[in-house]
C-alpha positions as CSV (number, residue, x, y, z in Angstrom):
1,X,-13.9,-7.4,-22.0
2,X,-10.4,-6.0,-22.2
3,X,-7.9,-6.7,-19.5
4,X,-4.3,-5.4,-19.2
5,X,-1.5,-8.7,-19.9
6,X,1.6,-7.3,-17.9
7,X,4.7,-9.6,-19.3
8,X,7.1,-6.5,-18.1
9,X,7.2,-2.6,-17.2
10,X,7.9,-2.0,-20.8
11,X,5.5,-4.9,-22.4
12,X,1.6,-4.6,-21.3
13,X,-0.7,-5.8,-23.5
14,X,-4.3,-4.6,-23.8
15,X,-6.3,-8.0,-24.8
16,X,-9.8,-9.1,-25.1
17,X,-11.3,-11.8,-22.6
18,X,-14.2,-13.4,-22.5
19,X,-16.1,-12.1,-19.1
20,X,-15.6,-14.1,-16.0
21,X,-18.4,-16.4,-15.1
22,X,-19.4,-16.7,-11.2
23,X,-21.1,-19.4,-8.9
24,X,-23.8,-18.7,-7.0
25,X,-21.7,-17.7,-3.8
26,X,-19.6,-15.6,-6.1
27,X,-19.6,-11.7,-7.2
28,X,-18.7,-10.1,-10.6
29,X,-17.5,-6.7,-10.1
30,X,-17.3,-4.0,-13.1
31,X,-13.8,-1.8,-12.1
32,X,-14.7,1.7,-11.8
33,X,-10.9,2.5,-10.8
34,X,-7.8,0.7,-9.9
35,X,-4.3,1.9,-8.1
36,X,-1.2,0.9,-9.6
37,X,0.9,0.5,-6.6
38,X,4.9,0.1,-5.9
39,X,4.8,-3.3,-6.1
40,X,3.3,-3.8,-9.5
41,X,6.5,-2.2,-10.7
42,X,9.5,-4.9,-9.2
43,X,10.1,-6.4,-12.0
44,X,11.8,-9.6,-10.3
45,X,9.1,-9.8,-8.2
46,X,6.6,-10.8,-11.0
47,X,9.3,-12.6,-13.2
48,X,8.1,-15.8,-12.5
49,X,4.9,-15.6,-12.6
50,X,4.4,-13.3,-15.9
51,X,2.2,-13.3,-18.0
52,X,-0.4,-12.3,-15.4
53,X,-3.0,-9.2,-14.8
54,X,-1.7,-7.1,-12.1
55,X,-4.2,-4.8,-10.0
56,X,-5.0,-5.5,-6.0
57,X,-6.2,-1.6,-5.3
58,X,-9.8,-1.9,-7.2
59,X,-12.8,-0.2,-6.7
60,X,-15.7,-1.1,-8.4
61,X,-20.3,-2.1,-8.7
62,X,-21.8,-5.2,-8.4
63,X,-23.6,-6.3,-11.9
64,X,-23.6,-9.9,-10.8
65,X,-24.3,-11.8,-8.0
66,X,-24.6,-15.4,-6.7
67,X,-28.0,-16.8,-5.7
68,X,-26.1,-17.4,-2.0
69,X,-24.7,-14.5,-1.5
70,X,-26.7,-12.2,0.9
71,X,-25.0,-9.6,2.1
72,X,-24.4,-7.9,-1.1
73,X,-26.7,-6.5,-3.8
74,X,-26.4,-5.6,-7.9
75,X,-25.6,-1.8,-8.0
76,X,-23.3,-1.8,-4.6
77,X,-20.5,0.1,-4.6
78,X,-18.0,-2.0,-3.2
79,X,-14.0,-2.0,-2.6
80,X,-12.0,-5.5,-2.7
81,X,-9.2,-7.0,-0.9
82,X,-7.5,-9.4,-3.4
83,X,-5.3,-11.4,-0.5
84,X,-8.0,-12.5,2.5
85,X,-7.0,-14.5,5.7
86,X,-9.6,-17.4,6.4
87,X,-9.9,-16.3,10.1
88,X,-9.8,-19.9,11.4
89,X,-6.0,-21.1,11.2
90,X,-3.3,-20.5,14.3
91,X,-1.9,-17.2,12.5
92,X,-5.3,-15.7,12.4
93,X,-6.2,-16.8,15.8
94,X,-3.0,-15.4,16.8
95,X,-3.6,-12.1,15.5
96,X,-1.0,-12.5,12.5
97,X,-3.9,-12.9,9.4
98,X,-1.4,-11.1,7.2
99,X,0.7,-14.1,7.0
100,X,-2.0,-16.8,7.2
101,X,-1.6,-19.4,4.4
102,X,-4.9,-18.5,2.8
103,X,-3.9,-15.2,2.5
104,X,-1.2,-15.6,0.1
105,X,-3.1,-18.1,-1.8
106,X,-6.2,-15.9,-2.4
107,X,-6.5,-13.5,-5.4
108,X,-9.1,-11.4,-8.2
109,X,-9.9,-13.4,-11.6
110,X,-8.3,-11.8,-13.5
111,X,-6.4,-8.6,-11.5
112,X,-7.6,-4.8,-11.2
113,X,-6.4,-4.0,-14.8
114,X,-9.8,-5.5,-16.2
115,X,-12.7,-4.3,-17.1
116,X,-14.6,-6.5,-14.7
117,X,-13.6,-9.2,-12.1
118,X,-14.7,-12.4,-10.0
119,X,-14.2,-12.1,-6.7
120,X,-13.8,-15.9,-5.0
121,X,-16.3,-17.0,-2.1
122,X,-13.6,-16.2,0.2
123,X,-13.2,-12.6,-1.1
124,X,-16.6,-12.2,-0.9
125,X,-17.1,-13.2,2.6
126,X,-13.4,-11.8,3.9
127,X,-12.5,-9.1,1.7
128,X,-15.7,-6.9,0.2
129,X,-16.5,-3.5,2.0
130,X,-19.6,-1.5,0.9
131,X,-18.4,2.2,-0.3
132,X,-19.9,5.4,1.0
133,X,-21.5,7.1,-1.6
134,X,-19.7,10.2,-0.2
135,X,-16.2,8.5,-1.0
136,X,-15.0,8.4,-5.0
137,X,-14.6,5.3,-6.6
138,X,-10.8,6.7,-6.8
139,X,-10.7,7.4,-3.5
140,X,-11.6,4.0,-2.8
141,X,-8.9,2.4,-4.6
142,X,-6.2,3.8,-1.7
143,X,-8.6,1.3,1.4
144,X,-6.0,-1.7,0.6
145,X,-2.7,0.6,0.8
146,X,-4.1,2.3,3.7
147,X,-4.7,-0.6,5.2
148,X,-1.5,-2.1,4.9
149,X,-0.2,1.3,6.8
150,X,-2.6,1.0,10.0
151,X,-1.5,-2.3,10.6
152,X,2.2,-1.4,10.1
153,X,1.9,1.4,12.6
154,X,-0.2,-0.6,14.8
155,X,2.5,-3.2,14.8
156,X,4.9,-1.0,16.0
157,X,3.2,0.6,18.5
158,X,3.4,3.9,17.5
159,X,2.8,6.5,20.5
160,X,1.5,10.0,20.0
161,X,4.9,12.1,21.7
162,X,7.5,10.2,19.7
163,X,9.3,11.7,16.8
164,X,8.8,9.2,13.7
165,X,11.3,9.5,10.8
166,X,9.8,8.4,7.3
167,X,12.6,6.9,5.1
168,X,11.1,7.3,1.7
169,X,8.6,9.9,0.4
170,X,6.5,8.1,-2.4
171,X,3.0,6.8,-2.1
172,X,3.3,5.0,0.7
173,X,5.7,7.3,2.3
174,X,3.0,9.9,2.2
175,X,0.1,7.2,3.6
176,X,2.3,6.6,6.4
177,X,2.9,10.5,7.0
178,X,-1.0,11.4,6.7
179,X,-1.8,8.9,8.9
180,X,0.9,9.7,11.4
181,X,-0.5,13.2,11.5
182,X,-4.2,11.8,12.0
183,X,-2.8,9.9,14.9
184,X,-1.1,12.8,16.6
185,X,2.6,12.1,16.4
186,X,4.4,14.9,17.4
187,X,7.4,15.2,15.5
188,X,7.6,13.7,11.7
189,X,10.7,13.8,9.6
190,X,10.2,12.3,5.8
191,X,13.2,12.1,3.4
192,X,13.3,11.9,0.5
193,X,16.1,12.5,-2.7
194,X,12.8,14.1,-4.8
195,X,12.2,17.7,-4.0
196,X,9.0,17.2,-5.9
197,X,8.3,14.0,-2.9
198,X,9.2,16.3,-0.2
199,X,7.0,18.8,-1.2
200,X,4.4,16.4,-0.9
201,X,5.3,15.1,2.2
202,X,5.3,18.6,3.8
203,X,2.2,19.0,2.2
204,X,0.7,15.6,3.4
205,X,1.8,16.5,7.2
206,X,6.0,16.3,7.9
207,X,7.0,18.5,10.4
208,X,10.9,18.8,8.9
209,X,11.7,17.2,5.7
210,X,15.3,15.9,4.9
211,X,16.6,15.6,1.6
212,X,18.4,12.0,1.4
213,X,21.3,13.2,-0.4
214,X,22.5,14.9,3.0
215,X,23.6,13.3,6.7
216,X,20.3,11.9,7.6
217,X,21.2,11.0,11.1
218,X,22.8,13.5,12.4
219,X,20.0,16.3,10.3
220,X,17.6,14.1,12.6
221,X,19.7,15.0,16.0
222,X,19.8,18.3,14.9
223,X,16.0,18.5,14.6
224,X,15.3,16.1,17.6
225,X,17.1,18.0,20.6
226,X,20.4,15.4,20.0
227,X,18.6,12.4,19.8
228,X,17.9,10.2,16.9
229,X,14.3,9.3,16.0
230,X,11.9,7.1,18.1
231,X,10.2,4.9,15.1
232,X,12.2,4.9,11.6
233,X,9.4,3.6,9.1
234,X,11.6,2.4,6.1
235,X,9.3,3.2,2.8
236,X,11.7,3.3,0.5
237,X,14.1,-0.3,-0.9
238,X,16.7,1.5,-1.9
239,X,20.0,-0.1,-0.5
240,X,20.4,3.4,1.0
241,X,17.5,4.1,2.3
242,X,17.9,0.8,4.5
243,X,21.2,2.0,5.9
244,X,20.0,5.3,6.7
245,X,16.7,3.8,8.1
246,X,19.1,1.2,10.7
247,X,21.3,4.4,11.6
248,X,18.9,7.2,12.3
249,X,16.9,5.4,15.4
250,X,17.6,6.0,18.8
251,X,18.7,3.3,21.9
252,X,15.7,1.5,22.3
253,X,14.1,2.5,19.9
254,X,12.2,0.8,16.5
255,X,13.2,0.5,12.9
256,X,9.7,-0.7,10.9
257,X,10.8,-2.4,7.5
258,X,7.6,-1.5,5.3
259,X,8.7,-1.7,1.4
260,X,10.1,-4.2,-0.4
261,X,13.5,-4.5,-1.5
262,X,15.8,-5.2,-4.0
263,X,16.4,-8.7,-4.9
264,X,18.5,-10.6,-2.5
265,X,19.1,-7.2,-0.7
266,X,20.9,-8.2,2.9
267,X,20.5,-6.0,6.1
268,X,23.9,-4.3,6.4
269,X,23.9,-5.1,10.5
270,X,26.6,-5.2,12.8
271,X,25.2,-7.1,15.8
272,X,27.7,-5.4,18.4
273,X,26.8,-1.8,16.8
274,X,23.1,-2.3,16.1
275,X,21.6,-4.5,18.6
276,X,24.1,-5.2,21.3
277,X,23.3,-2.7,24.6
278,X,20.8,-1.0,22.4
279,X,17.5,-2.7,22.5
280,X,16.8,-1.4,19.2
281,X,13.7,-3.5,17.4
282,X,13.7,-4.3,13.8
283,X,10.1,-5.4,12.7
284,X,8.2,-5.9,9.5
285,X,4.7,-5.8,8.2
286,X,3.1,-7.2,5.5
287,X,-0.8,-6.1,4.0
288,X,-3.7,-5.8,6.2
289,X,-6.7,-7.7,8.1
290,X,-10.2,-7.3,7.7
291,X,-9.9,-4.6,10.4
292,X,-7.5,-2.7,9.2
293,X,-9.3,-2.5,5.5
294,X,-12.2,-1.4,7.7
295,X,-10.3,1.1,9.6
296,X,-8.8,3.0,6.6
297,X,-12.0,3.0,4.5
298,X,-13.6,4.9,8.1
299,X,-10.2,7.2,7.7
300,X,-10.8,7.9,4.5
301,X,-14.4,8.4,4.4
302,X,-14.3,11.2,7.9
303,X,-11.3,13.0,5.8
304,X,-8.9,12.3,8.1
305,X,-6.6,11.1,5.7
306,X,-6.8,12.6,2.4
307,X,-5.9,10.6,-0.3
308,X,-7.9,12.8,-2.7
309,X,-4.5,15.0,-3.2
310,X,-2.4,12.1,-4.0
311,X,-3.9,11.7,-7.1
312,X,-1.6,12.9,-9.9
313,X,-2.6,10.6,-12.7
314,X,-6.2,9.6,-14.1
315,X,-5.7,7.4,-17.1
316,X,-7.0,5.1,-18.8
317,X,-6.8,1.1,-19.6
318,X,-5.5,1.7,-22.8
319,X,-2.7,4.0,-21.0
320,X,-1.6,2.1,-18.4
321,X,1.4,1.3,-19.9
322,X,2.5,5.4,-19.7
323,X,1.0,4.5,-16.1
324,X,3.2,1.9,-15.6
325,X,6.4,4.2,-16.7
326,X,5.6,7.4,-14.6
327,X,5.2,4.8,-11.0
328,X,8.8,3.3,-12.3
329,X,10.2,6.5,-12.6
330,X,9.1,7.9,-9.8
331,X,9.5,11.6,-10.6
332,X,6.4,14.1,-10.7
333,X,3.7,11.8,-10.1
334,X,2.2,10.1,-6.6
335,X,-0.9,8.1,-7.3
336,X,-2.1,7.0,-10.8
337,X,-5.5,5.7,-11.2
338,X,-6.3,3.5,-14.2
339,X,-10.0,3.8,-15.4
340,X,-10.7,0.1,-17.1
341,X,-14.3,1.4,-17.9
342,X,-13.0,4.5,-20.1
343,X,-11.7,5.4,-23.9
């Protein structure tokens, strides 16, 4: 089979792998579609670990499957987590699976950008959702970043007549703003310093869109009837971004750090300006559980959130290093979908 080698944004190799073999509680998985997603783009973050085969957002049929495994047949459509939580330790018992040990151990063999993959025993059991035939393959591939947004607005308590400011318009951005309009939040503000982005956003449900260049803050008064948002959802890692993020929420209110940063980024804090007589909450979320995953593929598959229109960019394996170039950029594309299956 082929599989995509990522050594750097600007060094992807297209090689040829012998298929993965599988145990009998295992599942081999041909990819029908796979997200690239922010992350696979921060170059330090994959520095170390390079050369590896990048892709967590896949979609995909059974053509194998282990002589244990039950629940699953040759031919189903399927979605995959790639990090699962093993439901049993104190984190998951607490309600925290995102940041279960497990979790951050478990992955595909090899990654997304592969023609086919073996999914672990754990995956299988804690990560595999059967697709609706009435939901694309490509559509599938957005469950996982979904997912990671339910949770992150679950976390912070999100309540239908506060005004949420989105700091960053990209993919997730966008996720964040769809599903903030699905949930009935009355007032949504996304910035952004793309006017193609804050198209989008407007387009993907923002009330008022702000462009980043200008006075965030005191735009988001202006909009807000003098007061500063209720949730800021930071999507964006720009250094910027942050500081615009910490500045634009109200007394009390919550500041949700979603997106990854630069490296060795520090928060910019003053403790006597930002947290002393404020009882403003910084918090932070991290990928999804099993319920989440199960949530967003039900969002998806009703329409509420329509993930459909963030597609920009269908290509395939042997593209993916353009793919790679137009999510680093960051310009006139949203979502690009790498096809391992097609010429």
């Amino acid at each position: 089979m082929k599989e995509a080698l990522y050594y750097s944004n600007n060094d992807i190799r297209i090689i040829e792998k012998p298929i993965p073999e599988i145990n009998n509680n295992e599942i081999l998985i041909k990819v029908e579609a796979a997200g690239i997603c922010g992350s696979d783009v921060i170059e330090w973050y994959r520095r170390d670990k390079v050369p590896l085969v990048l892709g967590h957002e896949v979609a995909g049929t059974i053509v194998k499957i282990g002589d244990y495994v039950e629940k699953f047949k040759i031919g189903d459509r399927v979605v995959a987590a790639h990090h699962v939580p093993c439901n049993i330790c104190k984190y998951c018992l607490s309600g925290h699976h995102t940041v279960c040990d497990t979790l951050r151990t478990t992955n595909f063999d090899p990654g997304g950008f592969a023609q086919y993959l073996r999914l672990p025993e754990i995956n299988v059991k804690n990560g595999l959702y059967l697709l609706p035939d009435s939901v694309s393959f490509e559509e599938g591939t957005f469950v996982e970043p979904l997912a990671c947004c339910v949770r992150a607005q679950r976390l912070a308590d999100i309540k239908p007549a506060q005004t949420v400011a989105v700091i960053g318009s990209g993919l997730a951005g966008l996720l964040h703003i769809n599903l903030l309009r699905a949930s009935g939040a009355t007032t949504i503000i996304a910035t952004d310093i793309n006017v193609f982005r804050l198209n989008a956003a407007k387009k993907f449900g923002a009330d008022y869109t702000i462009n980043a260049k200008e006075d965030v803050p005191e735009t988001i008064k202006n909009i807000n009837g003098g007061f500063l948002a209720d949730v800021v959802i930071i999507s964006a890692g720009a250094d910027s971004a942050i500081e615009q993020g910490l500045k634009s929420v109200r007394r009390g209110g919550t500041v949700l750090f979603f997106s990854a940063a630069g490296e060795g980024t520090k928060l910019p804090l003053s403790i006597n300006e930002i947290f002393w007589r404020t009882e403003i909450s910084l918090i932070s979320s991290y990928a999804g559980s099993i319920a989440d995953h199960i949530n967003a593929l039900e969002l998806i598959r009703t329409k509420r959130i329509n993930v459909k229109d963030m597609i920009t960019d269908i290509l395939p394996l042997s593209e993916i290093s353009q793919g790679f170039k137009l999510t680093a950029e960051a310009q006139k594309s949203l979502k690009i979908i790498i096809k391992p299956g097609e010429k």
